[in-house]
N, C-alpha and C positions, 0 to 999 in steps of 0.2 A: 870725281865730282864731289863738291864738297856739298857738309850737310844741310838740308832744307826741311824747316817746320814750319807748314800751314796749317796755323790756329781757326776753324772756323768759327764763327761766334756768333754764326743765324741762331734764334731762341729754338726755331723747332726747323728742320730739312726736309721731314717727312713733307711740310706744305710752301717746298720754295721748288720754284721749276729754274733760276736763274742761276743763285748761288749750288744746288747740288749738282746742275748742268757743268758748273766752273769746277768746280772740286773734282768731278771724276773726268773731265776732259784735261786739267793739270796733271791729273795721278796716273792718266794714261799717258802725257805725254813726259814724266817726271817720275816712272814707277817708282825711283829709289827716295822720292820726298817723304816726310814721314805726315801725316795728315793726320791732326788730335779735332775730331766733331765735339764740341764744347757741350751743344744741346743731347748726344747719345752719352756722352759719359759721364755727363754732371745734370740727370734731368731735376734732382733736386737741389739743386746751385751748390751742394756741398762737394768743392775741390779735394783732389787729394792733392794738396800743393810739393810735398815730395816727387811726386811724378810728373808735375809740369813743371818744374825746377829746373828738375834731369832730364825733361827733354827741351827745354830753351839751353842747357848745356851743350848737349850735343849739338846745337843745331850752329850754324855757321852764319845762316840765312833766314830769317823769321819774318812770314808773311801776316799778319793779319785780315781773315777775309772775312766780308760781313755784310751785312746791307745797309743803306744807313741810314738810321732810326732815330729821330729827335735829334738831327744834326751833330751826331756822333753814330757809336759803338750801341747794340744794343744791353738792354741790362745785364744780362747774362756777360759777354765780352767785359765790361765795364767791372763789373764784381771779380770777373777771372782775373781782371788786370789787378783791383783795388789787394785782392790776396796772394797774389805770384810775385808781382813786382815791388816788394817790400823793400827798406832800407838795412844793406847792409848782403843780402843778394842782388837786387839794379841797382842800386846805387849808393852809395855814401864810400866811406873809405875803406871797405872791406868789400865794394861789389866785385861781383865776377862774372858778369856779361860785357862787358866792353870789348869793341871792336867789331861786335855782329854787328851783320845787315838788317835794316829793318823794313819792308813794303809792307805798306799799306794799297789794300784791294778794296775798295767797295761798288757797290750797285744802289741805285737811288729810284725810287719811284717816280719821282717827278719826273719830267725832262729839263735838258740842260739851258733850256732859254730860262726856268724860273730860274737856276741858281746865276744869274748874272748880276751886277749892281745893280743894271736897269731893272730887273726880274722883279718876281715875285719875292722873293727871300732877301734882296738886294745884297746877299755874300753868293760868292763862289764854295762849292767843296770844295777848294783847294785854303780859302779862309778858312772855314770850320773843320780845316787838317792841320791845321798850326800849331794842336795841340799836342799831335805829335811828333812834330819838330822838336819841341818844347822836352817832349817825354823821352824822344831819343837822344837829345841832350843830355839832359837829366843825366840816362842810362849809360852815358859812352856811347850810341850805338849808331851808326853810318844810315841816315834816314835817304832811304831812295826814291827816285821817282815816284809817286803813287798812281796805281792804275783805278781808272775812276769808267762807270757805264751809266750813261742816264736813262731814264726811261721806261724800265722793267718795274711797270704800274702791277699791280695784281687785278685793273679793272678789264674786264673783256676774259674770261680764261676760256674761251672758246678754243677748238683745237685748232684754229689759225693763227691764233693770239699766244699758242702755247709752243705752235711752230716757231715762230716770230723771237720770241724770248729765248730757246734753246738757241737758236743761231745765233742771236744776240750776246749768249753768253759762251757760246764758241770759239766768237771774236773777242770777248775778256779776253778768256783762257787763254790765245792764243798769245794777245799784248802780255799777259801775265807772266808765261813760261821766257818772253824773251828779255823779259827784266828780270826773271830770275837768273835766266842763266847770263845778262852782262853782270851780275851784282859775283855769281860766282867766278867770273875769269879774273 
């Protein structure tokens, strides 16, 4: 199996019942992926960029997972990326990530009728994902399908509502692990 790095890049897990639902139902079904929590190991946004270098090296296959916040990355993901992905490691004529895989994962609070033209938002998540088309250009890197779940609001956390969302993020996980492993055959 070749290698897999999911970056999470929720601000804080300790208070997401969706994305840490996704993350330990991929690592059970993925034990050998290697899984960097952005908010436990950087709670004061200062990277060690040596160590997330050398682990987007190792990795074959690099997920980005996240919720999506202000129609991208939250800030945290956003600064990881602004300081990781420098010219000269992602990209220019001395990069050396080319040829990874790159998925993109997120979960949205809204539901999926606002993100339609007609919608409320009148873009798609799949529009306001363009920028990583853009960014695995950039990088050399094979941008794959992205798995997208709408709907995991934080309003209601009733424990039906919190039933509801772990299943919900079940079914990610489940879409998630089968795009990882077509990106690895």
């Amino acid at each position: 199996m070749k290698n897999i790095l999911i970056v999470s890049g929720h601000p804080d897990l300790n208070h997401s019942v969706a994305n840490t639902e996704i993350l330990q139902a991929v690592g059970k079904s993925l034990p050998h992926a290697k899984i960097r929590r952005l908010d436990s190991l950087y709670p004061t946004y200062q990277f060690n960029i040596e160590a997330e270098q050398s682990a987007i090296l190792e990795a074959d296959v690099i997920v980005f997972q996240f919720p999506f916040s202000w129609y991208s990355v939250p800030g945290l993901m956003k600064l990881w990326i602004d300081k990781v992905f420098v010219h000269g490691f992602a990209h220019g004529s001395t990069a050396k990530i080319g040829g990874k895989k790159l998925i993109i994962s997120t979960t949205t609070g809204a539901p999926n009728a606002l993100y339609q033209k007609e919608g409320f938002f009148k873009h798609t998540v799949e529009d306001y994902l363009s920028q990583f088309e853009t960014f695995a250009a950039l990088c050399n890197l094979d941008y794959q399908r992205p798995v997208i779940t709408y709907g995991l609001s934080y309003v209601g956390r009733d424990e039906a509502k919190i039933a509801e969302q772990k299943m919900i993020a079940q079914e990610h996980a489940a879409r998630l692990v089968t795009e990882i492993e077509k990106a690895v055959d």
